[in-house]
N, C-alpha and C positions, 0 to 999 in steps of 0.2 A: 504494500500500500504506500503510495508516495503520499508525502506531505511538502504544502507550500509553507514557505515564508515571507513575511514580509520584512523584507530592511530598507530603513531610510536612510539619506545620504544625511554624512554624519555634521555636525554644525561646525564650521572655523571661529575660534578666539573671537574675531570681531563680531561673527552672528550674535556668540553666548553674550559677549559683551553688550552687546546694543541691545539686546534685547530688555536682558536687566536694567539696562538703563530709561529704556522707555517706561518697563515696568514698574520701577520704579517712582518715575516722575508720574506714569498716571495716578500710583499708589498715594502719595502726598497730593497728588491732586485732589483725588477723593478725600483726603484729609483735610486738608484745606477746604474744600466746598461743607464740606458738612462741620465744619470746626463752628461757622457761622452758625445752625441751626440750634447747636448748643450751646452759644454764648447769648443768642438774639437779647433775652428778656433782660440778664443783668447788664450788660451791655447799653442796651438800651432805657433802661431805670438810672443809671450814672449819666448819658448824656443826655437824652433830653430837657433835662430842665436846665442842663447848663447853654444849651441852644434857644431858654425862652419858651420851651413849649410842655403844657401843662401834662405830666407824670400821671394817666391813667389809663386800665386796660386796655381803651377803645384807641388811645395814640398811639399804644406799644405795638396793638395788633397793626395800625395801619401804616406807620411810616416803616417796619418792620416788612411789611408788604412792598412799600415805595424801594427799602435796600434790597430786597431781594429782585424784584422788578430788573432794579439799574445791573444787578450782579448779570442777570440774564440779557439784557441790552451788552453788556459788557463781553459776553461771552458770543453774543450775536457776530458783533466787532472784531472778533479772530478771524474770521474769516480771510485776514488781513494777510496774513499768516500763508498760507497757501502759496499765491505767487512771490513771495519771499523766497519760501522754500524752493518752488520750481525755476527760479533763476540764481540762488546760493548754496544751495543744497539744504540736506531733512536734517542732518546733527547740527548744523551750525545755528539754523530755526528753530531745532530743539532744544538747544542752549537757551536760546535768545524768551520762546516763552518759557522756559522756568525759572529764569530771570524775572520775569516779568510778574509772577503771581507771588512768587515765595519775597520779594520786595515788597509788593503793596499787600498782601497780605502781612508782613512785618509790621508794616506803618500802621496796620489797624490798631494795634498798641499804643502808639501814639496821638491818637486821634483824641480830640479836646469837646468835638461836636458833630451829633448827628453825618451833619454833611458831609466833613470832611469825614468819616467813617463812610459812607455814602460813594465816595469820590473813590476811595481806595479801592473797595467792596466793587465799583466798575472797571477799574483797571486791571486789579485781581481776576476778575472774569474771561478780561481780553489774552489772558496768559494760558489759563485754566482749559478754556474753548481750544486752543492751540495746540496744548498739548499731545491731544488724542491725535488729532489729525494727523501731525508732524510723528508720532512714535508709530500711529498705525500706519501712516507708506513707508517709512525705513524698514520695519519689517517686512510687509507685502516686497519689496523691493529687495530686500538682502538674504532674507532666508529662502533653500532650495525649493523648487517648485512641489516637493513629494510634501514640504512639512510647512508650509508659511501658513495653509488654511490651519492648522493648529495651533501655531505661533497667536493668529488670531484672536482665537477664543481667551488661551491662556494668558494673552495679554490684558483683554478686557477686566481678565479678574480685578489686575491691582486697584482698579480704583474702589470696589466695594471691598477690598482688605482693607484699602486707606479709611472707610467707614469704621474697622475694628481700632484702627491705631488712633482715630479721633475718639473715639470712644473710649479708650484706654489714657490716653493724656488728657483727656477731662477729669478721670479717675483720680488719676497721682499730681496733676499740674490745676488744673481751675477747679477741681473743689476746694485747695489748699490755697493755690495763689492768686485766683482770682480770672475774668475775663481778660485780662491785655496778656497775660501771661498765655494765653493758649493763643491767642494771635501769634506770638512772639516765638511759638513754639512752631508756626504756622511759614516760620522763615526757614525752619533748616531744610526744605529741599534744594536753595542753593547750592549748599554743599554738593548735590548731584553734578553741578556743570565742569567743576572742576574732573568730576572721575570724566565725563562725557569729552570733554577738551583735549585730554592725553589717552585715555582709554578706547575709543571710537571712533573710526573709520568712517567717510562719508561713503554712501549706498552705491557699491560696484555698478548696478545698473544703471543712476543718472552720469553716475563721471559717465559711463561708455555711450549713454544714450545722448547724453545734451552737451557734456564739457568735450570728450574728445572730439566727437561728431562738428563738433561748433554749432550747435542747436539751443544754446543758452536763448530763451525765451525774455521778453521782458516782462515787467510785470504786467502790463495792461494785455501783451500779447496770453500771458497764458491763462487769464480771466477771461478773456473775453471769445478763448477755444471753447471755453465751456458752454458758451450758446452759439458754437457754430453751427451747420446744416447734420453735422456727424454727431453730437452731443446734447443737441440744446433739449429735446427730447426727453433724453434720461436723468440729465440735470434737473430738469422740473419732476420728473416722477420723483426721485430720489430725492429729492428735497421735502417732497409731500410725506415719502414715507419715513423722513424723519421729525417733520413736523409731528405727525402720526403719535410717534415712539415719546417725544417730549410730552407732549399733552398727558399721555397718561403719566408717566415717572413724573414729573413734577405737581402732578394732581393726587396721584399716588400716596407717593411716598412723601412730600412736604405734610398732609395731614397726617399721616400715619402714629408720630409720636402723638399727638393729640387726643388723635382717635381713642389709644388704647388707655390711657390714661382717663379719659371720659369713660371708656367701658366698665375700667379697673373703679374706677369712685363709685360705679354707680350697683358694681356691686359690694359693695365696705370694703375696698381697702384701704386705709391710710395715705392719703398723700404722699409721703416719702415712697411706700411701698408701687407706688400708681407710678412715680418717675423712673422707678428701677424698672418696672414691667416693660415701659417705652424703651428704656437702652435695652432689655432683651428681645424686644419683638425686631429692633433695628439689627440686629447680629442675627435675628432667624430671619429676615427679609435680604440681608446680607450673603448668611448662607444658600439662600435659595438662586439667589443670580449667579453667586460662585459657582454654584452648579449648574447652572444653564447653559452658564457658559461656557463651562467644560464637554459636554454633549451637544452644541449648538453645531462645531465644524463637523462632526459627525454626521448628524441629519444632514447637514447641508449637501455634504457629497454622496448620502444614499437618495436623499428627496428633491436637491435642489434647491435652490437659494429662494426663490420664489414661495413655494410650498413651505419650506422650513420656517421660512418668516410668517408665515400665513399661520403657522402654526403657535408660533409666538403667538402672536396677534389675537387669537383665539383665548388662549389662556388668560391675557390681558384682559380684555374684554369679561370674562366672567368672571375673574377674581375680585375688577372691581366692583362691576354693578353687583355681584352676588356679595361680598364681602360688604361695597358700602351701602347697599342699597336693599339689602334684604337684613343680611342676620346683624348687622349696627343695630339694628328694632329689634331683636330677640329682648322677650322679656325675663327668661333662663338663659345660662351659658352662652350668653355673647360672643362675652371675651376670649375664650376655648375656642370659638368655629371661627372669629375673625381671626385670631392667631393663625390656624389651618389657612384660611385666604391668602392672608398675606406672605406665607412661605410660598403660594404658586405664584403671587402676584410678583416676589422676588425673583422664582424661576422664569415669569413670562418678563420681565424687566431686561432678561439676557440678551433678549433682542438686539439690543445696542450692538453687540455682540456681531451680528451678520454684515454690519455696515462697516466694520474693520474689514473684515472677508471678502464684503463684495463690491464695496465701492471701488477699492483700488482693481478689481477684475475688470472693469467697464472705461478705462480712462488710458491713455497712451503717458509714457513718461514725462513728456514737457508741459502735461497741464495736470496730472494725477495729484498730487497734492493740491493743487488750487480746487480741484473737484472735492476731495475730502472735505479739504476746511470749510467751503464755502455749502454743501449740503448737509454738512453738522453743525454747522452753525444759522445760518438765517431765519431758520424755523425759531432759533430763540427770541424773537423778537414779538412774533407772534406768542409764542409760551411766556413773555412777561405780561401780553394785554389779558391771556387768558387766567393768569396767576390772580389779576385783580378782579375777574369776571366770575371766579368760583369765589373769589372771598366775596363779591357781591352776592353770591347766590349763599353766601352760609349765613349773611345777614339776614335775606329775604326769609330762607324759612328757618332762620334761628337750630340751626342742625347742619350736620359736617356731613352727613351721609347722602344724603340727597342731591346735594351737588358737585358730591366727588362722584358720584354714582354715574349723573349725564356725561361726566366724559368718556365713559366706555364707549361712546357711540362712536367717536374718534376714529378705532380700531374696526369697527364695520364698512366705514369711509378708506381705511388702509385694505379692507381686504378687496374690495369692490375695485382698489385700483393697482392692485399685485399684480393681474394676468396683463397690465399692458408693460411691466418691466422687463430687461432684460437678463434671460438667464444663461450663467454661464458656469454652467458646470460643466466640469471636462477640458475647459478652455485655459490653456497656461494665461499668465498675465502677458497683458500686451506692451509689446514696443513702447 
């Protein structure tokens, strides 16, 4: 009886290296983006009244709205990012945003008011936004064609690890020393550029595609491939379909501590005991994407990129409308079945996950990263008007369920517009 094997070509020094380096910088990304959601309230109790404006629930919830808004505007603004990359190359742009967030995330520490916290919290974004893009085409690009769709997946993990390490420096640093202190803690992914500077090699495929070639793009030229007669097409779907992905994760998962905390109170538990619930329900929503995204390049290559994602999308869709929109009302055991939601909702979250994989599969090297940035990002601009549209709607009906619940329809809108993407499975990365 003969037996097959599978063996993958094996990874060079510089792969292992950039890789971790991406991994890395998304991992404190994730860090950084969620450092905010746990400093918001006291944060925001120190400055506002030193900005003149009156210290209660209804200001903390709304300009607390307004920072996060501008953080999403901010991260809209990477986009920037892209034809940077495609005329400098993807490590020296990867440098350049982790520079960019681990700084003004620093300066949040320093902030005296509101705004200028405000100010940082956007510039921080345009860093943050960047990241992914610039780590997810150096990989697509550097690692061999047998193993980059799992390079993929595995990459996406670090940013919901960075979820665990924000949560653990809340632990030992901002319950003890306070909100500027986890800001401040919010700086050491700098330290990343320095290994990235000496450690890592710019993507064997641009030097040969655009620097030896003499194909160095400028920047307007390689923005504006993206709407030419060969792209402009799948630039708009794929842009859709990450509007799609935003709406629910940030509907999602911004209520989620909340949520459960409301659920935890309201069946007796202790306030202290209701805050602890929230950081565990975020480590089992954490876990769930970690996982998804480990089986995501999987499905991908037995289902197809298309279907795979449709798949996701599915899951999205009923974790939240069933999770916020059914059992939030249980008048037993709530808290127990919405826990169970929000672990699928984590796995359907992985999503993210396929637009590492498949976006750099659809785009030629002289515009491939301006593609990346600019369809993971634009959608956020729209996800800040909608961030303000569900807090209107949690006014209207006075409940958090209800109108985290409508944006599941979001993802019925994403599947209705999968079958006109393209799929490309089978297809090595292009030129």
């Amino acid at each position: 009886m003969q037996t097959t094997t599978t063996t993958h070509t094996l990874l060079t020094r510089n792969q292992v290296r950039g890789f971790w380096a991406a991994w890395a910088g998304w991992a404190l990304d994730g860090m950084d983006s969620f450092i905010y959601a746990l400093v918001l309230v006291p944060a925001l109790t120190e400055l506002l009244p030193r900005s003149g404006i009156a210290l209660n629930p209804g200001n903390v919830g709304y300009y607390g709205g307004v920072l996060f808004a501008l953080f999403l505007v901010g991260w809209g603004l990477s986009m920037i990012w892209g034809p940077v990359a495609d005329r400098f190359g993807r490590v020296r742009t990867l440098m350049l945003t982790i520079l960019c967030y681990s700084v003004f995330t620093f300066l949040g520490a320093l902030a005296t008011s509101v705004w200028q916290l405000a100010i940082f919290r956007l510039l921080a974004g345009v860093g943050i936004g960047g990241e992914w893009s610039m780590g997810g085409t150096f990989v697509a690009e550097e690692w061999p064609e047998d193993r980059r769709k799992m390079g993929a997946g595995y990459l996406h993990t670090g940013y919901y690890f960075g979820f665990f390490l924000a949560a653990i420096a809340n632990y030992f640093v901002g319950a003890r020393y306070g909100w500027r202190m986890m800001f401040a803690v919010g700086g050491i992914p700098v330290l990343l550029v320095g290994f990235i500077q000496y450690g890592v090699h710019e993507s064997s495929r641009w030097k040969t595609r655009v620097v030896e070639a003499h194909r160095r793009p400028t920047l307007g030229e390689a923005f504006m491939t993206l709407f030419s007669p060969t792209y402009a097409r799948r630039t708009l779907l794929n842009s859709a379909f990450l509007l799609v992905s935003i709406v629910g994760l940030w509907a999602g998962t911004v209520y989620e501590p909340t949520s459960v905390i409301q659920l935890a109170l309201r069946e007796g538990f202790a306030a202290p005991d209701a805050a602890r619930l929230a950081s565990y329900a975020t480590m089992l929503l954490s876990t769930g994407t970690i996982l998804g995204c480990v089986i995501l390049p999987v499905l991908a290559e037995r289902l197809g990129r298309r279907l795979t994602l449709g798949l996701y999308f599915i899951v999205m869709f009923f974790s939240i409308a069933v999770g916020f929109g059914w059992v939030f009302y249980f008048t037993t055991h709530a808290l127990a079945w919405f826990l169970v939601c929000l672990f699928f909702l984590g796995i359907g979250g992985a999503n993210f996950a396929m637009y590492t994989l498949w976006l750099p599969e659809q785009y030629s090297t002289e515009c491939r990263a301006s593609a990346f940035a600019f369809a993971t990002s634009v959608g956020r601009f729209v996800g800040a008007g909608i961030t303000f549209l569900v807090g209107a709607g949690v006014t209207y009906y006075q409940t958090i369920g209800t109108p985290v619940a409508f944006t599941s329809i979001a993802f019925l809108v994403g599947l209705l517009l999968l079958p006109f993407g393209v799929e490309t499975k089978g297809r090595p990365l292009p030129d």
